[in-house]
N, C-alpha and C positions, 0 to 999 in steps of 0.2 A: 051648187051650194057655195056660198059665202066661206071664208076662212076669217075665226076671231080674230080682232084687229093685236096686234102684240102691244103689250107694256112697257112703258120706256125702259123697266129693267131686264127685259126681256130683249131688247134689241141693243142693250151696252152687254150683254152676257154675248149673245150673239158677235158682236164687233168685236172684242177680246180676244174670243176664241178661233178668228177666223184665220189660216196661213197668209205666210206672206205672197205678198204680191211677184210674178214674174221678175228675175233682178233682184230681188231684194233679199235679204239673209235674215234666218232669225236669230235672236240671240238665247235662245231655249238649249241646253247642252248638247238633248237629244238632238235635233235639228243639227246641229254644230257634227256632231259624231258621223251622223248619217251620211251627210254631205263628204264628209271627210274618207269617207269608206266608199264613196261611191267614184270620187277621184282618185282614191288609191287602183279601184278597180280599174282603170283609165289608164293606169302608168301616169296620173297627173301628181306625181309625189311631195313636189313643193308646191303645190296649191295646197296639197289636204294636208299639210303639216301646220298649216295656218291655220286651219279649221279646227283640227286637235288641238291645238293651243289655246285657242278661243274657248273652246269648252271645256279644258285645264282648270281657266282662273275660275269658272262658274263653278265645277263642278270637280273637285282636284282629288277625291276620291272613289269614283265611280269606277268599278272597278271592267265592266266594260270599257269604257274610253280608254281606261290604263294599258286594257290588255292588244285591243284596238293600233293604239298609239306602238307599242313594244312591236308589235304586228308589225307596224308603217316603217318604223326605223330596222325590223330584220331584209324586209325586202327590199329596204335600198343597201344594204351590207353594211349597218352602222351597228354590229351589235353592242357597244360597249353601252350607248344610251338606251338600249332594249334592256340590257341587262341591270341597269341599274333603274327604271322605271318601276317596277314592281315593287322592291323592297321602300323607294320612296313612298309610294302609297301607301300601301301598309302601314308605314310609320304615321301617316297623315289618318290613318284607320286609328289607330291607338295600338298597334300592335309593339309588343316589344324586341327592342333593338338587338339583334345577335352580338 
């Protein structure tokens, strides 16, 4: 059997949504996060703190990435910016300041 031929909107929906290419990064937060977690796991701690930043500007209240990020900088023994990550978010949530 034949398969219907697709719709040109049908094959820009498809291109959109497709991953990136070997090498190449996206700039989606999740993406960003994932990558960054997966270098953490690595012991690559200053690659993925690049990565966490990059999905920062996109996305500077997600509070995965926050806690993520707090994560990255305890296991390199930076806790003073672990510690102060959270409460920034939050603020950037709407919550109110102690």
């Amino acid at each position: 059997m034949k398969r219907p031929a697709r719709s040109s909107k049908e094959n820009r929906r498809s291109r959109t949504k497709a991953p990136p290419r070997s090498g190449e990064v996206s700039f989606r937060p999740r993406a960003l996060l994932l990558e960054g977690a997966v270098l953490d796991s690595t012991g690559r701690y200053s690659e993925a703190e690049g990565y966490y930043r990059r999905a920062l500007k996109i996305a500077p209240a997600s509070a995965q990435l926050l806690n993520n990020l707090a994560n990255h900088y305890l296991a390199r023994g930076n806790r003073s910016q672990a510690a102060n990550l959270p409460e920034g978010g939050c603020r950037r949530l709407g919550a109110p300041e102690r």
